[in-house]
N, C-alpha and C positions, 0 to 999 in steps of 0.2 A: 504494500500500500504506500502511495507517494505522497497523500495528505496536502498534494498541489504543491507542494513546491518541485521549481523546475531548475534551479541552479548545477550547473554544471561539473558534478564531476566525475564524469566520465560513464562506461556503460556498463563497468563493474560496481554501481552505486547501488548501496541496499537502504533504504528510507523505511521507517517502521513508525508507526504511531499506537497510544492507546486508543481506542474507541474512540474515547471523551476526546480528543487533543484536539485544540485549537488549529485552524486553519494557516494563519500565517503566526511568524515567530511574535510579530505586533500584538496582536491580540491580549486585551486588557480582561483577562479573570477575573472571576465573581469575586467580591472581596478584597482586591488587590491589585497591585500594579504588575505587569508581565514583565518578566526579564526572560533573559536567553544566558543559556549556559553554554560555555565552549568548552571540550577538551580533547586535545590531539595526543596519542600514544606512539612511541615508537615500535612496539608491537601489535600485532593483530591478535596474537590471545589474552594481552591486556584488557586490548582495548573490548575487545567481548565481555569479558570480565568485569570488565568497567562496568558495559552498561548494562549488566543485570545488576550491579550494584546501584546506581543511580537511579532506576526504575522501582526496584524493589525497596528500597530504602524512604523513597520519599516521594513526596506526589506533584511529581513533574510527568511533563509528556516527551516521547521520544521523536524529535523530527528529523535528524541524519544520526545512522549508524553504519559506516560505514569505511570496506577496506579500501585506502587510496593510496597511490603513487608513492614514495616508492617503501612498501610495505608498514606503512603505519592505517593507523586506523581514527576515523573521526566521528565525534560525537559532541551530538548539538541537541538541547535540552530545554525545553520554555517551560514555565510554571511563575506564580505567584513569586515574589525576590526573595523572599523569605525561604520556599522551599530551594529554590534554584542555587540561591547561596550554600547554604545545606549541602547541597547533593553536590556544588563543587571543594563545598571543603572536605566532605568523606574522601573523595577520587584523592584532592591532596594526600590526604593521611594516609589511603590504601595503597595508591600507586605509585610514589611519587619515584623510584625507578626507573619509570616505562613515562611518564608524562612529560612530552617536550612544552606543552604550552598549556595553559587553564586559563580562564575569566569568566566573569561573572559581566552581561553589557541591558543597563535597566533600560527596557521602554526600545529594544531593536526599532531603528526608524522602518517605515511600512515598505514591503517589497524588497528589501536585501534579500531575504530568502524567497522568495516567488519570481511573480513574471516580470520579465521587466519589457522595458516600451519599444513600440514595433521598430523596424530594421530601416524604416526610409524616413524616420525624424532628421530636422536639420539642426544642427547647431551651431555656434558660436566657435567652442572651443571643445577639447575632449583633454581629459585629463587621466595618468597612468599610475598605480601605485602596485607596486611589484614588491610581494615578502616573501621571506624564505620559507613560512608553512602556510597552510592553509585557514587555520583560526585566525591567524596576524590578518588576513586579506579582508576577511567578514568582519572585524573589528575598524579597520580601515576604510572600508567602504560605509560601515555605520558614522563614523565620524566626521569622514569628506559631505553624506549628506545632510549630517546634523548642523553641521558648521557652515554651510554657504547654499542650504536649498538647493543645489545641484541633483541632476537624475541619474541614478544607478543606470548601467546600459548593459553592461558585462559583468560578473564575476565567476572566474575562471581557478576552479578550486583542486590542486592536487594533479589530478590523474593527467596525463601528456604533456606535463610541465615539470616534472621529475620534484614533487610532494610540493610545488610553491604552490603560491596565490596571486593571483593578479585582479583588482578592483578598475575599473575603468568608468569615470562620471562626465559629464556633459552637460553645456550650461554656458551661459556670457565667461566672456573672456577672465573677467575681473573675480565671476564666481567660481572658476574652476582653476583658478592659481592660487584662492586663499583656500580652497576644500583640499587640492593636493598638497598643498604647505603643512596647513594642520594635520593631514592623517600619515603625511611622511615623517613630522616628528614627532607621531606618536608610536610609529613603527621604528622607527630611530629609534626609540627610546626606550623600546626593549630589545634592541639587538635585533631586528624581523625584517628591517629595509632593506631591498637589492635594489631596486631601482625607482623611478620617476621621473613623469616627463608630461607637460603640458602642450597640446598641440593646436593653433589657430588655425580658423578656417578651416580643419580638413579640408583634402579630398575625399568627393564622392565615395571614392575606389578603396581606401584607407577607411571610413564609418563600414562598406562593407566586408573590410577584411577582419576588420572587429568581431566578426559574427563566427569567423573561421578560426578564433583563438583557440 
C-alpha cells in the first residue's frame, strides 16, 4: 500500500501504512500537531528492526519503509510530536550503531512527500540542494519551502544516486536563492551538503530533464 505518496525512490521502494494513517506527512491529528519522523540505517536488518520497533512501541503511522541505494534502509514516520519524538528517541537508544541520521521535522510543509506540480510549469528560477543521505534531502527540501514559499518540483531520494538526496524548488529568482541558502546551511550544518546551485531562467530542455533525475 502507497498511502499516495509518490516520491521517488526508486522501484525497489516498499511504502506501508497503518489503516488509520494519515494521507500526507502534513496532516494535522486529532488532538495535536503532526510531525514527521526521519531515520536512515546503514543496515537493512536494522533498519526492519527498527521499524517494528517504532510501530509497535508507539502510535505513529508508517509512510516509507524502505531498502534504498546503497544498502541502507529508510524510515519515515508521522504521528502526533509527542508520539513521533518518542518513537525517535527509542530508534536512538536501540540503534544507535546502524543509525546514520535521525530527526524529528514539526508540521512537514504540504506535498514534500506527495505529488508534486505538473512537468510544463514555468518559472523564474530553479534551485538545487544535493546531500549525502536521503533524510538530509527531505529535511532540506522542508526548509527551502518553509523559508521562501518556493514549490517542491523534484525530490530524488537514494536509489540511482548511490544513497544521496537531491531536493530541487522553483520560484522568483530572489525566492529560490534565499530557500537554497537557508537549506544549504542547514545541511552544512550537519555535515549532509555535496552540492548546490541556483539556476535563472532555465531552459525548457533542463525543467525537462529534471523529471529524468
Amino acid at each position: 500500500m502507497n498511502n499516495g505518496l509518490v516520491t521517488d525512490l526508486g522501484t525497489e521502494a516498499v511504502t506501508a501504512a497503518k489503516p488509520a494513517a494519515a494521507e500526507t506527512a502534513g496532516t494535522v491529528l486529532a488532538g495535536g500537531a503532526a510531525a514527521v519522523g526521519l531515520a536512515e540505517f546503514s543496515s537493512i536488518a536494522a533498519g526492519i528492526a527498527g521499524m517494528d520497533a517504532a510501530v509497535k512501541n508507539n502510535d505513529v503511522n508508517l509512510l516509507i519503509a524502505s531498502a534504498v541505494c546503497p544498502g541502507k534502509f529508510l524510515l519515515v514516520v508521522n504521528g502526533k510530536h509527542a508520539a513521533v519524538t518518542a518513537c525517535i528517541d527509542t530508534l536512538n537508544a536501540r540503534f544507535t550503531e546502524h543509525l546514520i541520521a535521525s530527526r524529528v521535522i514539526g508540521n512537514l510543509s504540504g506535498g514534500i512527500l506527495g505529488e508534486h506540480v505538473p512537468r510544463d510549469h514555468n518559472f523564474r528560477a530553479i534551485g538545487i540542494i544535493e546531500t549525502s543521505d536521503a533524510s538530509g534531502a527531505i529535511y532540506a527540501a522542508d526548509e527551502a519551502v518553509k523559508t521562501a514559499g518556493v514549490t517542491l518540483v523534484r525530490l530524488k531520494l537514494a536509489n540511482g544516486i548511490g544513497g544521496k538526496g537531491a531536493a530541487v524548488v522553483a520560484g522568483g529568482i530572489s525566492e529560490v536563492a534565499v530557500a537554497v541558502e537557508t537549506a544549504a546551511q542547514g545541511a552544512l550544518a550537519g555535515n549532509r551538503l555535496v552540492g548546490k546551485a541556483v539556476i535563472t531562467n532555465p531552459d525548457t530542455e533542463t525543467v525537462k530533464r529534471i523529471w529524468e533525475l
